[in-house]
Structure formats: structure tokens, C-alpha cells
RODO-2510 file (C-alpha; in nm, 4 decimals, decimal comma):
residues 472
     n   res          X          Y          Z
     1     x     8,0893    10,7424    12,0803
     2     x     8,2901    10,4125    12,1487
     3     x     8,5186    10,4494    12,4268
     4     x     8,7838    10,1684    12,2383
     5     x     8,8588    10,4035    11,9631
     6     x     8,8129    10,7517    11,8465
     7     x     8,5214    10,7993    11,6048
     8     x     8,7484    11,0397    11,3861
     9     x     8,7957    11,3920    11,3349
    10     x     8,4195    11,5177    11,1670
    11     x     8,2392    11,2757    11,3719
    12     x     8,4376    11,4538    11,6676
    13     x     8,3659    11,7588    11,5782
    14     x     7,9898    11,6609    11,5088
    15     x     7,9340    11,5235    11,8804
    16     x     8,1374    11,7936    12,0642
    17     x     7,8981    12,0411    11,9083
    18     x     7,6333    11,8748    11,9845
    19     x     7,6655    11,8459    12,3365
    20     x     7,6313    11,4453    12,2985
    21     x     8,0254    11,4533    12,4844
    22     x     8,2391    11,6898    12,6725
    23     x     8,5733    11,7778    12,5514
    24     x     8,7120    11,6532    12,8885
    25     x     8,4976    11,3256    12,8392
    26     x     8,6730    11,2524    12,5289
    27     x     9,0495    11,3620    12,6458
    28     x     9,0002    11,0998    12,9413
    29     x     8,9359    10,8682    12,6943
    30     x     9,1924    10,8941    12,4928
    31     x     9,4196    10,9388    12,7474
    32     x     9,3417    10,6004    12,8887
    33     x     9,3718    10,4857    12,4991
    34     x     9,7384    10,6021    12,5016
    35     x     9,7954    10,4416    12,8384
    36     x     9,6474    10,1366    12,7490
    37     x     9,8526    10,0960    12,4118
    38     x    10,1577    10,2883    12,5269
    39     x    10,3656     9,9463    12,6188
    40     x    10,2644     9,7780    12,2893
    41     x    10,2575    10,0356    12,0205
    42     x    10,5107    10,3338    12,1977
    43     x    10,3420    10,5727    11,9783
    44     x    10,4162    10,9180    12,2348
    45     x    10,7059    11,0581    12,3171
    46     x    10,5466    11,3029    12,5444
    47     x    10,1705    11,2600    12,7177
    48     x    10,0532    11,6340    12,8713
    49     x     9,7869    11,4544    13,0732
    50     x     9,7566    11,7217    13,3027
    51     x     9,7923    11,9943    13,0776
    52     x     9,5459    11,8727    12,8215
    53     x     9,3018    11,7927    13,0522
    54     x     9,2999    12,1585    13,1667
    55     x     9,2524    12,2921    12,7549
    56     x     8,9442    12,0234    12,8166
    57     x     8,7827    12,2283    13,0343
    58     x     8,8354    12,5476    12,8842
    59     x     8,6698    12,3865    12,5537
    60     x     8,3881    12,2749    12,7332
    61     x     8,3473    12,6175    12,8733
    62     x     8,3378    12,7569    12,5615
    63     x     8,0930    12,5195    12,4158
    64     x     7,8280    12,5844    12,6757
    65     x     7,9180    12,9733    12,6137
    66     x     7,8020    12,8836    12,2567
    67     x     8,1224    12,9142    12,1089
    68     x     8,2214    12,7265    11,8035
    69     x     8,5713    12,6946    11,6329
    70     x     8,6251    12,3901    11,3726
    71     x     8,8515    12,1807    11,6326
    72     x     8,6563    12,3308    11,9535
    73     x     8,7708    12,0117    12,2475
    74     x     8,9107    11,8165    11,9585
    75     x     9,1518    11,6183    12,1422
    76     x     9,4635    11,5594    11,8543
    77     x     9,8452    11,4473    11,8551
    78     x    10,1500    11,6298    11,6826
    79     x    10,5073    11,4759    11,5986
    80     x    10,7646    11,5966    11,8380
    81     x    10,9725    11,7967    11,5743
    82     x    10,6718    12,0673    11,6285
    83     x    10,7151    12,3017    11,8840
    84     x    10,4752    12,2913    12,1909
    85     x    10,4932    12,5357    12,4933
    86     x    10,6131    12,3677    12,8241
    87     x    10,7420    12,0630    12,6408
    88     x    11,1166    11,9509    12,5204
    89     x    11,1351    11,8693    12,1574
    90     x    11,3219    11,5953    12,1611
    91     x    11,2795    11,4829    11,7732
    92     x    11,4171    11,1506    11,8495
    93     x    11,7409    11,2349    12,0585
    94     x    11,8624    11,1621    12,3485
    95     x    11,9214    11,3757    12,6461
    96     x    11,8412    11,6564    12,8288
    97     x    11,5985    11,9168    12,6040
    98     x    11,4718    12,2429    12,7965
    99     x    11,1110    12,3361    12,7663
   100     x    10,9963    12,5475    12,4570
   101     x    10,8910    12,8774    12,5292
   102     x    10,5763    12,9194    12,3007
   103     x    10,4632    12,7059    12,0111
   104     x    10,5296    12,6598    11,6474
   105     x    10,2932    12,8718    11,4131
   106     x    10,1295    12,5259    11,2891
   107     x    10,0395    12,4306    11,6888
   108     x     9,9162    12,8301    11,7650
   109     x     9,6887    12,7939    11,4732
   110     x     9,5932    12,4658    11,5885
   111     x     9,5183    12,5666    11,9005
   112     x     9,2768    12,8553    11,7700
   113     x     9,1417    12,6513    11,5930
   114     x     9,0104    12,4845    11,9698
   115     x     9,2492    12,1965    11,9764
   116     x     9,3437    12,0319    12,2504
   117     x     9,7099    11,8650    12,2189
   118     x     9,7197    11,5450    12,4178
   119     x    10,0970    11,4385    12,3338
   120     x    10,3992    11,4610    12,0948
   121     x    10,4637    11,1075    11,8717
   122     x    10,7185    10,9569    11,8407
   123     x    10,9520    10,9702    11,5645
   124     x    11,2823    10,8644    11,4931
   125     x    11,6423    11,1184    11,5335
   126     x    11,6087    11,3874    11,3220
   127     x    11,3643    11,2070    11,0850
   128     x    11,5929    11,0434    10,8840
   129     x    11,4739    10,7270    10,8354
   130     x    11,1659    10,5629    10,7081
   131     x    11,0976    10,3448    11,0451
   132     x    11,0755    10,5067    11,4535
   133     x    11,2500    10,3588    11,6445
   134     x    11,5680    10,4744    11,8520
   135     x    11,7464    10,4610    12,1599
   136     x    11,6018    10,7762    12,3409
   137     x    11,2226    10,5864    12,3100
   138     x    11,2663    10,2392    12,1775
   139     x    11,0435    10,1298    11,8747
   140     x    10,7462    10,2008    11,8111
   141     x    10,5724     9,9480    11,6574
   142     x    10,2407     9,9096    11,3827
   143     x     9,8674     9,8710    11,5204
   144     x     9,8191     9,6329    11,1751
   145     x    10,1224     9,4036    11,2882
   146     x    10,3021     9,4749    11,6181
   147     x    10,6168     9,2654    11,4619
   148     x    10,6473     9,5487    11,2108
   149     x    10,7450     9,9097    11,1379
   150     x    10,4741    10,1577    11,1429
   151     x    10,7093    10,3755    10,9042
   152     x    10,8786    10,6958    10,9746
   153     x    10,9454    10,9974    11,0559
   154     x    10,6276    11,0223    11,1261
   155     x    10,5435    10,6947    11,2734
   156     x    10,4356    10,7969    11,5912
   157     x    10,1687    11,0076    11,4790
   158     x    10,0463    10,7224    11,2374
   159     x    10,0447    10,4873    11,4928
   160     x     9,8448    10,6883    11,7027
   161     x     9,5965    10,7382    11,4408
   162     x     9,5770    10,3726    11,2842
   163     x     9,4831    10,2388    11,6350
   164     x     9,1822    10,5141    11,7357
   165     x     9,4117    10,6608    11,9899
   166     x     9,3343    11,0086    11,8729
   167     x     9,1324    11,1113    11,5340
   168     x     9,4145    11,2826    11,3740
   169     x     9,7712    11,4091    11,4076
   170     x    10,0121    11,6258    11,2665
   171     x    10,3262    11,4546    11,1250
   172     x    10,5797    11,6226    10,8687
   173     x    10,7316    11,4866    10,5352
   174     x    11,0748    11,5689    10,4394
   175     x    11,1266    11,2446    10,1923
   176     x    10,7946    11,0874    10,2307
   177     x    10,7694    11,1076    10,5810
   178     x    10,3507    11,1632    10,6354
   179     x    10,3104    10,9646    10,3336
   180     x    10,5301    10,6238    10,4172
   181     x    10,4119    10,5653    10,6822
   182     x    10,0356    10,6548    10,6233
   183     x    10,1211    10,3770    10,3599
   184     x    10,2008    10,1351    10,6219
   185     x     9,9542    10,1966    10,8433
   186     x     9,6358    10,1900    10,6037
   187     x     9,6106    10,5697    10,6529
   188     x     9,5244    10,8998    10,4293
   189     x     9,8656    11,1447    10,4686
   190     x     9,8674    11,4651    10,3024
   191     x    10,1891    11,6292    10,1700
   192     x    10,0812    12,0187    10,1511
   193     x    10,2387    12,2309     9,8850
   194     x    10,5818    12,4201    10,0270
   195     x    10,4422    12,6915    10,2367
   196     x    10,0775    12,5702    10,3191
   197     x    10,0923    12,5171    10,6639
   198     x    10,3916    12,6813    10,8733
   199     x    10,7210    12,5551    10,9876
   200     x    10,8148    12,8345    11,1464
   201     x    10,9959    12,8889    11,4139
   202     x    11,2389    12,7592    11,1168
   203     x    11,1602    12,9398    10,8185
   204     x    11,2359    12,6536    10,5810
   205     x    11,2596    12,3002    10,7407
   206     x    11,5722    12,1288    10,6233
   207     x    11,6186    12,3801    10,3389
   208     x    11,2696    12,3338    10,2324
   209     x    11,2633    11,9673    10,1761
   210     x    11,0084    11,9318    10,4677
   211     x    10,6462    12,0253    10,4906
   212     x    10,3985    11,9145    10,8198
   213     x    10,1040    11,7627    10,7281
   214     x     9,8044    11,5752    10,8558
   215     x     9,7638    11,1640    10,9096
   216     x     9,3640    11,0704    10,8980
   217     x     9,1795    10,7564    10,8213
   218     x     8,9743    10,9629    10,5790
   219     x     9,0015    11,2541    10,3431
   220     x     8,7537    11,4610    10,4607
   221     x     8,8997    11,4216    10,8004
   222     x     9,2445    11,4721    10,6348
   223     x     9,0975    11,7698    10,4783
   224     x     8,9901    11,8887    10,8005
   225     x     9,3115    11,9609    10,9742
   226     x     9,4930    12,0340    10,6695
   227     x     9,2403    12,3723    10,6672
   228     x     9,2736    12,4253    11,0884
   229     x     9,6780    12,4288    11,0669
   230     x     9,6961    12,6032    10,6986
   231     x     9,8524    12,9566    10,7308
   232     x    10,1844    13,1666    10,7722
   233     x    10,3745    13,3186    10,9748
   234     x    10,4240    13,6722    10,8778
   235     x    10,7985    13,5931    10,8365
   236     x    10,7326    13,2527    10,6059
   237     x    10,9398    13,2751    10,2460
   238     x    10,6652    13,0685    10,0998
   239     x    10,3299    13,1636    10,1365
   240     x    10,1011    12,9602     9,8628
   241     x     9,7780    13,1177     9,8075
   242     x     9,4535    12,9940    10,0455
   243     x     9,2693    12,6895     9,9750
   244     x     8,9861    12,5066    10,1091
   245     x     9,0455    12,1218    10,1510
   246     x     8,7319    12,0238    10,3096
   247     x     8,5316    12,1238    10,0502
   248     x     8,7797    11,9994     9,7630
   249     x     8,6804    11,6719     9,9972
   250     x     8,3060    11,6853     9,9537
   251     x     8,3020    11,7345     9,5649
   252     x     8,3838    11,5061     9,2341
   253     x     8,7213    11,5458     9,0838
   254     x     8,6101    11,5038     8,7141
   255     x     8,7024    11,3313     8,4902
   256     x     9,0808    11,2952     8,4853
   257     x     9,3654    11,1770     8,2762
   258     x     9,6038    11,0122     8,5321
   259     x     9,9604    10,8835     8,5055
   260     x    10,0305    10,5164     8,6370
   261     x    10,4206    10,5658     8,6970
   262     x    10,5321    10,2666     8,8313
   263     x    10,9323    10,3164     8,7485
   264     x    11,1755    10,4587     9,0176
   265     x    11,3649    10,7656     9,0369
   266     x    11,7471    10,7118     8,9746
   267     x    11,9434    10,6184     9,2925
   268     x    12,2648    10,4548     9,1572
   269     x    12,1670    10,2051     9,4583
   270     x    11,9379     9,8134     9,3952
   271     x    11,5892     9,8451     9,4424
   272     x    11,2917     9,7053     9,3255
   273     x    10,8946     9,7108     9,3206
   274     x    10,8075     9,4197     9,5051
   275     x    10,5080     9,2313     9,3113
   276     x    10,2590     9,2516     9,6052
   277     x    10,3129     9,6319     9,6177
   278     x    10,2999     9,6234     9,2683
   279     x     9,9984     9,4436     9,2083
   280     x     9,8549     9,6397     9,4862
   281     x     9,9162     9,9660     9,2816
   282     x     9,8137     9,8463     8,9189
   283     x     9,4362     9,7477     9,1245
   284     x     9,4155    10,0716     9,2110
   285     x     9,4651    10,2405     8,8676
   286     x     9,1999     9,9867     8,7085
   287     x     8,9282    10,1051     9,0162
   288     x     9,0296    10,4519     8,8829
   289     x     8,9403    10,3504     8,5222
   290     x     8,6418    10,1976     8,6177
   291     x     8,5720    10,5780     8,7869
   292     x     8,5407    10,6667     8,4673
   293     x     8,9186    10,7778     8,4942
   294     x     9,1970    10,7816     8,1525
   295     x     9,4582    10,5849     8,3171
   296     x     9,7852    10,4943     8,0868
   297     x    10,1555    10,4095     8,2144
   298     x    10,3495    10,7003     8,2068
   299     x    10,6955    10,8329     8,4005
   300     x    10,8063    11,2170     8,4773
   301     x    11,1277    11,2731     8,3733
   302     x    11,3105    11,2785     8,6962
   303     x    11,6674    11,2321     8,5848
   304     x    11,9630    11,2945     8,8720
   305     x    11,7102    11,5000     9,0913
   306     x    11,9015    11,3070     9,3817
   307     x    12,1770    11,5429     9,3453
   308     x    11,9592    11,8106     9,4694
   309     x    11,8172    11,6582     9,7876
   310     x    12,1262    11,5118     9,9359
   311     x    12,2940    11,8404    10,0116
   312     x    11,9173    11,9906    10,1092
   313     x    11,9002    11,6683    10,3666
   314     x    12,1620    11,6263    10,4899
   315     x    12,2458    12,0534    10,5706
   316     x    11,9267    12,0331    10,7509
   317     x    12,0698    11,7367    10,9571
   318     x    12,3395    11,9607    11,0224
   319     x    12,1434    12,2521    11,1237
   320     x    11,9641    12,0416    11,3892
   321     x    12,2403    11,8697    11,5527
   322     x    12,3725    12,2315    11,6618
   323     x    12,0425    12,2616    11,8420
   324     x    12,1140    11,8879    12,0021
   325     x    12,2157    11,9638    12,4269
   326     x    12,4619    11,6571    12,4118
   327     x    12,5673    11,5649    12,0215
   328     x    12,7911    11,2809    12,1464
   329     x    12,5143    11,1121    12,2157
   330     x    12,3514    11,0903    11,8608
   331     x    12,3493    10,7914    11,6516
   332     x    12,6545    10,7763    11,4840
   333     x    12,4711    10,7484    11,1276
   334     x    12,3335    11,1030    11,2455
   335     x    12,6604    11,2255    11,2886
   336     x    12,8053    11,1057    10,9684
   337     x    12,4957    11,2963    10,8047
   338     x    12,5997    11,5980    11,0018
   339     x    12,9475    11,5932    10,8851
   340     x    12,8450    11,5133    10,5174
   341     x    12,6142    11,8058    10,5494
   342     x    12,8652    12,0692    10,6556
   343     x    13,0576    11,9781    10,3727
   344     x    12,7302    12,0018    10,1402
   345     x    12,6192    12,3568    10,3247
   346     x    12,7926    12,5792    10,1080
   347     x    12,8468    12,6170     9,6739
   348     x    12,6601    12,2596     9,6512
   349     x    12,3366    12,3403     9,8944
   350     x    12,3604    12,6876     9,6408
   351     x    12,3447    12,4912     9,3474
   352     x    12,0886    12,2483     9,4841
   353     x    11,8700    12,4872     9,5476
   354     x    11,8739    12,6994     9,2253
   355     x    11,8059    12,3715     9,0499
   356     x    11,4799    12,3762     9,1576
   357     x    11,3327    12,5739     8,9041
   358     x    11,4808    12,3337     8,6073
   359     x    11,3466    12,0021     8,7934
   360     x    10,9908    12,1822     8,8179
   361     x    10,9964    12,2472     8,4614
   362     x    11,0982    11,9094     8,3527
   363     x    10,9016    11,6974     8,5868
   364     x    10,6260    11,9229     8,5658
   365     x    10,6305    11,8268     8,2115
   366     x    10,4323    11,5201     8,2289
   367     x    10,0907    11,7667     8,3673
   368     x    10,1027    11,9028     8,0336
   369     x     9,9489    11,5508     7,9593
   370     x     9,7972    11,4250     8,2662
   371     x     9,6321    11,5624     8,5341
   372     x     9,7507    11,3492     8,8411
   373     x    10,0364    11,1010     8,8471
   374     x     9,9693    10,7302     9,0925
   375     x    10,2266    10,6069     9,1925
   376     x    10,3572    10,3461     9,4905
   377     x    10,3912    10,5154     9,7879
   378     x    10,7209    10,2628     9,9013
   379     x    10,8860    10,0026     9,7035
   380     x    10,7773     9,6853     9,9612
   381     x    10,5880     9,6459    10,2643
   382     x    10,6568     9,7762    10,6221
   383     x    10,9899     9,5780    10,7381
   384     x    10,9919     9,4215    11,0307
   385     x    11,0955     9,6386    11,4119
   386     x    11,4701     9,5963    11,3880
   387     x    11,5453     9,5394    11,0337
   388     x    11,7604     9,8629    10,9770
   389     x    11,9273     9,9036    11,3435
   390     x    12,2802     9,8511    11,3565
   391     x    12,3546     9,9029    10,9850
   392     x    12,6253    10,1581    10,9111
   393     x    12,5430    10,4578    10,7310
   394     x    12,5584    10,3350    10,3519
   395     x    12,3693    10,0105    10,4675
   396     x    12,1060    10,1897    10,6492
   397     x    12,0930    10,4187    10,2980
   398     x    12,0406    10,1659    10,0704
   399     x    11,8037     9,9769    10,2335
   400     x    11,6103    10,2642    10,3017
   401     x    11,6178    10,3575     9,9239
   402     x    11,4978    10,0099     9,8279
   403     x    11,2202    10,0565    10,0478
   404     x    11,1141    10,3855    10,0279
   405     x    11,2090    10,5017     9,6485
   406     x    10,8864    10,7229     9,5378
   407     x    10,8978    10,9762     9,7500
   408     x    11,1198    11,2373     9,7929
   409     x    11,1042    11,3861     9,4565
   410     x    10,7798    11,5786     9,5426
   411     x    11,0009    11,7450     9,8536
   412     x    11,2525    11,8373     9,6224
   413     x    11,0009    11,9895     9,4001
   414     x    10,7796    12,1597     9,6917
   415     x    10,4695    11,9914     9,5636
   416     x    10,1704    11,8480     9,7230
   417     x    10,0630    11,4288     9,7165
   418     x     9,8271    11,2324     9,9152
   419     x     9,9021    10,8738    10,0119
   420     x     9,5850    10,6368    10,0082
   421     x     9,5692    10,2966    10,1227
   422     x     9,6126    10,0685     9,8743
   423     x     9,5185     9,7499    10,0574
   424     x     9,6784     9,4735    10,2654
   425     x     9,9493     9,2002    10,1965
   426     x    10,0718     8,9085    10,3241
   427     x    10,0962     8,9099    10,7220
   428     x     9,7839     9,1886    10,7343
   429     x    10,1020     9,4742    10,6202
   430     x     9,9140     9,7476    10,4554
   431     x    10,0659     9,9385    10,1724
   432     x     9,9809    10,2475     9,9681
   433     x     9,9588    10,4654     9,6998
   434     x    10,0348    10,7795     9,6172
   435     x     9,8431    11,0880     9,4415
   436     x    10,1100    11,3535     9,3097
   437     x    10,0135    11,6681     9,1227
   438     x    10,1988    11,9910     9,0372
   439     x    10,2044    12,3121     9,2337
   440     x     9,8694    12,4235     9,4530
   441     x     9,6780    12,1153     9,3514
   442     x     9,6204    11,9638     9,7009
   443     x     9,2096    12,0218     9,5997
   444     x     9,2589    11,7995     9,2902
   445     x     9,4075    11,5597     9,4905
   446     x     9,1909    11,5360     9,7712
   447     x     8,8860    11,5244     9,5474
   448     x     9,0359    11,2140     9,4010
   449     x     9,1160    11,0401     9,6922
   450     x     8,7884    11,1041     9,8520
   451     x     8,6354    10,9521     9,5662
   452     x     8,8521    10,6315     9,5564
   453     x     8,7758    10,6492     9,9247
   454     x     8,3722    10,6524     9,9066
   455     x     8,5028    10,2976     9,6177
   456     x     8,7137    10,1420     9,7949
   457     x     8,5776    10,2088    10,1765
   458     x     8,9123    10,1967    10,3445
   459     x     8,8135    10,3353    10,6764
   460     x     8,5681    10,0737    10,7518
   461     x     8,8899     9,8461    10,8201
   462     x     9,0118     9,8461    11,1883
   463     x     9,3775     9,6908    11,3223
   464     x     9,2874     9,4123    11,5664
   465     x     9,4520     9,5834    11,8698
   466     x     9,3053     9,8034    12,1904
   467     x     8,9550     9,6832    12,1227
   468     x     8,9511     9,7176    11,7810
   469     x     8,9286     9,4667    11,4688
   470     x     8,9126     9,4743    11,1146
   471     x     8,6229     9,4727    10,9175
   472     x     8,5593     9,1446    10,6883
***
């Protein structure tokens, strides 16, 4: 296995079990990886050298024991709004944070699974923005084109991914924060259902809104970790019934009738499909037609489901800053959302949250005809490091609505979508699209994109960084 890059997750898991590599072998490795890319990229917040080395060696004891598990010495990343024992989680604040005392439900399973956790990405305050970068950590920065964004919240984790650091990594997506910046880092990101895999030790992330999920340059390896972390706490308000992504990965999807939806959700704030994204999108849908696919131009009716993420968002803000050692030392446009959502916690949080059920029912309309809805993943390419710091709180909102307009709808509506790459734009940026489908249909979805994938061949492409490059 190359030493430059990790080989991804199933070709991980293939050599570990194989005896061709020690566990330990490959956690040196990709803790030199991390080391070597740390100044340029800034993808960790947290590196447990030490620590991880040690669940090395109690893999590779297992393995010559003849002990299998599907991660067994899998060395892997998580975001740092996900608990891990004997680290702070930080999720993009500064100060002081104490040590957790045991780990979320989605690292415990994880770690049965025979993972060993090498760090905690990056991401930026409380998640609130489509770009990481802050003043606790700096910016972290894309393996495609250092002068740009990776995306956010989850930025860290795809940065760490897009550049072989580690195979995979755990990110989570409150308003398309696995998929964005999967999107702009030429990446496969999985939004589970509500439910699928754990955010306990809070019940419902930010009222619901968010869901972790995996970042992988394939589906299959996607698929992978989306089974390993899948699972509830007994305690969990949603608990979606079982499914089994990696084979959903390994079969055809049919023949589908698919939605091109290339019209925004209502804002009240300017944004636009730029044509390179656009163009991007509408290739995509004609490879999906030449699958043997019915593709035709059709929008859910989303109508003012804005009004019932705001007060979900921004309470969850809220919620976390009370967590926060020193709040005085937030970013002020965190602590305008923490204000706004104290107002919003009561009668309109309520409200927002009993209209669930009627947005379900009328965006859910549109699978009455259609199968799967593709859509963009963002509105333009990755902006550039820097773009949105400084702005006040409205600017920093509407340019992060022009950006990033497609999607939070599927967190208001709990449902699962997959981002595949979509290709590259001017300046190397890549971009995306994403896969949406109604309740429990992360198998659908996955069997689609692994079939665009085995078309379109995205994970032969490599970032020119850390010993990499990119496939002609």
C-alpha cells in the first residue's frame, strides 16, 4: 500500500486482514500524512498520536488472535462536534474545553467496530457556516486548490479524506454540512435518514436538523462506515429501521425515473446557479439517461420551508453556546445566532417542528412521480479562504445562501441524500451533485451513485498535494 496516500477504506480493510500491513504500520503512516500536510491543509483539530498508536497495537493483537471486525486497525478521522474520550470538543471555539468522559454512541460503535481514531477535524464554530475556518484553528484550506475553501462544517474531515490522509471520516450535516463540502472536495458524503446513526449524547442535534455521516472517495467505501457507525442509543427518539449500505453499494439500482431540479428553495435573499455548476449538473443527468435512466426537469414543492429551519438552527446554536467555557469569546455572528435563537426556542421552535409532517407530505409529493430527485449540491464553486470572514451576520447569511442554497431542505425533512462529484471547474474547484430521496431510501441512493461512480470513475482523480496528483 502507498505510503503517500491511503488506499481507502475496503482496500484497508482488505490488506489489514490479510496480514499484507499492521494496523500500527498504517497509523504511522498516516500520522506522518497529517504531519506532513498539517501546515498546508490544517485539516485536525486534535491528533491522539499517542493514543491511537496504542488502539494500533491492540488491533494488531487481535488480528494475529484471528479476530475480525469490519474496521479491525482501520485507522479513520471524526469531526470534533463528536464526542471522543480523553479529548476536548472544541467544535470550533475558542478556549479552554475539559476532556470528555466517554464517547458519543456513533464513536463507541465505531470503535467496536475495530477503529482506530487518529484525530478530530476541523470544523468551523458551531457549524454554522459552509467554509472552516476560525480563530481558535485558522483555515483550513482544500487539497484540490489550497487558495480555496474545502467547505464546511465538515471541512476538516473532507480535507482529510480528499488528500489520502485517512480513508474515511465521520463529518455531520445540519444544512448540507457532509454534503457541501464533499462537493468541494470531489468526495462521496452521505446524509443518513434522521436517526440512522446516533447523536447521542444529544438526543436530537440542533433540534433534529443534524445527522453525522460518512465522507469517502467511493460509495462502497461510503457504504462501509455508514453500516460500522449505524445504530442507537437505547435513549434515541428516532430509531429508523436497519439497513445494509454496503450491499445497496454492490448492486444495480434499476431502472429509475429521476427528477433534474435545478430551481432553488425560497430564501427572500439573491442567489443564483452559476453556469459552470450548472452545466456541471445538467452532464450528469444526461450520463444518467444514457444509464438507461428517465430523467425530466422537475421541482418539489418546497414553498416557505425556511420558516421551519431558522428557529430549529439557530435554538441549537443556542443550546451549544451554554455548553461554551468562555462565551465572550465566540464570534460575534455566533452570538447574534444565540440570541436570535433564544427568542426562536419557544411557541416558534413548537410550531417549526410540528410543521414537519405537512413539508414531508408536500415535498414528498414529487416521489409519487419520481424515484430520486438530482440536484446541485451548492449554487457556485468553493470560494476562496477568506471570502466570508469579517462579514456581519446578514452578510455572512446571504452569501452563504447564494452559495450553498440546495441543501438544507432534506435536514428539515429528516431525509437521506448522497453528494457525488460532479466534476471540476475553472481553477481545478470541484463541484457536486446531489442524490435526494424520501424517507429510508439511503439503499436507493447509494445504488445509484455507485453506478454513476463505476461511469464516471471519480476516484481515479487525485489532488496534486502530499505526493499525490490527479489522474489525466
Amino acid at each position: 500500500m502507498s505510503s503517500d496516500r491511503s488506499e481507502g477504506l475496503a482496500e484497508t480493510v482488505r490488506a489489514l486482514s490479510a496480514g499484507e500491513v499492521s494496523a500500527r504500520e498504517l497509523t504511522e503512516r498516516t500520522l506522518n500524512r497529517i504531519l506532513a500536510t498539517q501546515p498546508t491543509l490544517n485539516a485536525f483539530r486534535v491528533v491522539r498520536a499517542e493514543a491511537a498508536l496504542a488502539e494500533a497495537d491492540a488491533a494488531d493483537r487481535q488480528l494475529a488472535s484471528g479476530a475480525r471486525a469490519p474496521l479491525l486497525g482501520v485507522p479513520l478521522a471524526v469531526k470534533d462536534d463528536t464526542d471522543v474520550a480523553g479529548e476536548p470538543t472544541a467544535f470550533g471555539c475558542p478556549g479552554d474545553f475539559p476532556p470528555k468522559a466517554r464517547d458519543a454512541e456513533a464513536v463507541r460503535r465505531l470503535r467496536a467496530a475495530g477503529a482506530v481514531i487518529v484525530g478530530k477535524t476541523n470544523t468551523c464554530e458551531l457549524g454554522q457556516w459552509p467554509f472552516t475556518e476560525g480563530p481558535a484553528f485558522g483555515a483550513t484550506r482544500n487539497p484540490w486548490n489550497t487558495g480555496h475553501t474545502p467547505g464546511g462544517s465538515s471541512g476538516g474531515s473532507a480535507a482529510a479524506v480528499a488528500a489520502g490522509l485517512v480513508p474515511v471520516a465521520l463529518g455531520s450535516d445540519g444544512a448540507g454540512s457532509v454534503r457541501i463540502p464533499a462537493a468541494w472536495t470531489h468526495l462521496v458524503g452521505v446524509k443518513p435518514q434522521r436517526g440512522r446513526i446516533s447523536t447521542w449524547p444529544w438526543p436530537e442535534a440542533f433540534n433534529g436538523i443534524t445527522v453525522n455521516g460518512p465522507l469517502a472517495r467511493t460509495v462502497a467505501d461510503a457504504a462501509l462506515l455508514l453500516d460500522a457507525a449505524s445504530g442507537n442509543h437505547r435513549d434515541d427518539p428516532h430509531q429508523p429501521s436497519a439497513i445494509r449500505a454496503a450491499e445497496a453499494a454492490a448492486r444495480e439500482p434499476g431502472r429509475l425515473r429521476v427528477a433534474l431540479s435545478l430551481r432553488t428553495p425560497f430564501t427572500a435573499t439573491p442567489k443564483r446557479l452559476h453556469p459552470l455548476v450548472r452545466a456541471k449538473v445538467v452532464e450528469l443527468a444526461d450520463r444518467l439517461a444514457a444509464l438507461g435512466h428517465d430523467v425530466e426537469e422537475a421541482d418539489p414543492r418546497y414553498g416557505q420551508i425556511g420558516l421551519a429551519f431558522v428557529p430549529r438552527a439557530t435554538a441549537g446554536v443556542a443550546d451549544w453556546v451554554r455548553e461554551v467555557p468562555d462565551p465572550a469569546l465566540l464570534d460575534p455572528r455566533t452570538k447574534e445566532a444565540a440570541r436570535l435563537g433564544r427568542l426562536l426556542g419557544g411557541a416558534p421552535l413548537r410550531l417549526s417542528r410540528r410543521a414537519e409532517a405537512t413539508l414531508q407530505r408536500r415535498v414528498g409529493a414529487v416521489f409519487a412521480r419520481y424515484d430520486v430527485v438530482l440536484a446541485p449540491t451548492t449554487a457556485t464553486p468553493p470560494p476562496p479562504v477568506g471570502a466570508l470572514a469579517g462579514l456581519s451576520g446578514w452578510r455572512t447569511d446571504q452569501a452563504m445562501i447564494a452559495a450553498c442554497p440546495y441543501a438544507w431542505p432534506w435536514n428539515v425533512l429528516g431525509w437521506p441524500g448522497v453528494n457525488v462529484p460532479a466534476g471540476r471547474v475553472t481553477g481545478g474547484l470541484p463541484v457536486g451533485a446531489q442524490l435526494l430521496g424520501p424517507a429510508g431510501s439511503e439503499p436507493l441512493l447509494i445504488s445509484l451513485a455507485a453506478q454513476l461512480e463505476a461511469d464516471r470513475r471519480w476516484h481515479a482523480h487525485w489532488p496534486e498535494l502530499a505526493g499525490t496528483r490527479t489522474a489525466p
